[in-house]
C-alpha positions, 0 to 999 in steps of 0.5 A: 128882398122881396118885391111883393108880400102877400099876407093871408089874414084871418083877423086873429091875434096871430094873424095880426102877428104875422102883419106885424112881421110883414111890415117889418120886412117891407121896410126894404125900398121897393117892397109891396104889402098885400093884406088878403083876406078869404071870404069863404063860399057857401051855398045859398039854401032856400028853405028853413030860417037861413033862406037865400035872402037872409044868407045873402045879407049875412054874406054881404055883411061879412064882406063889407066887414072885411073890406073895413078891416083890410082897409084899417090895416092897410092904412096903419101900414101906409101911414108909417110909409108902407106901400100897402094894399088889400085884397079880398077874394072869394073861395076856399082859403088855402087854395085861394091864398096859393093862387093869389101871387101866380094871378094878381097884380102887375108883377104876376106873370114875371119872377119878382121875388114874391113872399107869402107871410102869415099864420099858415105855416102847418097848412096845405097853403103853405107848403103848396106856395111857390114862393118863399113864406114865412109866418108866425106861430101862437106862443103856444106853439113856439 
């Protein structure tokens, strides 16, 4: 059992997938969701169409999105007695989704059995984690 699965999302089919599967095993009493999302980083330039007013409210609207979205998903979740909730972190996604179960929540500094699930499975996150993962994979490439 698991005490605490993080699931990394970026909104995609296969992404949903992997929720989907994360649901299914924290049905296990005492098991915790966490849908993450990475909004990625850019730089703020001053010049040309894209200048750092118009950047900012591209950048704060693709936040306020995300945090709908989370919030949508984790809600379904709870409505069928999950415990679940969102996360939304700044960065760059691989690095942030290997750090985010060493540095959130109230269990990050003991051994709770932590998962990743996801669609990451060839990524440099997944097999930089710490921890056990799992994911899933486009039927493409199953």
């Amino acid at each position: 059992m698991f005490y605490r699965i993080v699931v990394p999302t970026d909104f995609s089919d296969c992404s949903q997938e992997a929720w989907e599967l994360a649901r299914r095993v924290a049905a296990a009493p005492g098991s915790e969701l966490v849908l993450t999302h990475v909004l990625t980083e850019v730089p703020l330039y001053g010049e040309g169409v894209l200048n750092i007013e118009t950047a900012r409210k591209i950048r704060e609207g693709a936040r306020k999105w995300a945090e709908s979205a989370l919030e949508d998903w984790v809600g379904k979740a709870r409505a069928e007695g999950l415990s679940a909730r969102a996360a939304l972190r700044g960065g760059v996604p691989d690095k942030e989704i290997v750090a985010w179960p060493r540095t959130s929540g109230p269990t990050s500094s003991s051994t709770a059995p932590t998962a990743v699930a996801g669609s990451i499975a060839r990524s440099s996150a997944s097999r930089r984690a710490r921890c056990s993962r799992f994911a899933s994979r486009p039927e493409s490439q199953a």
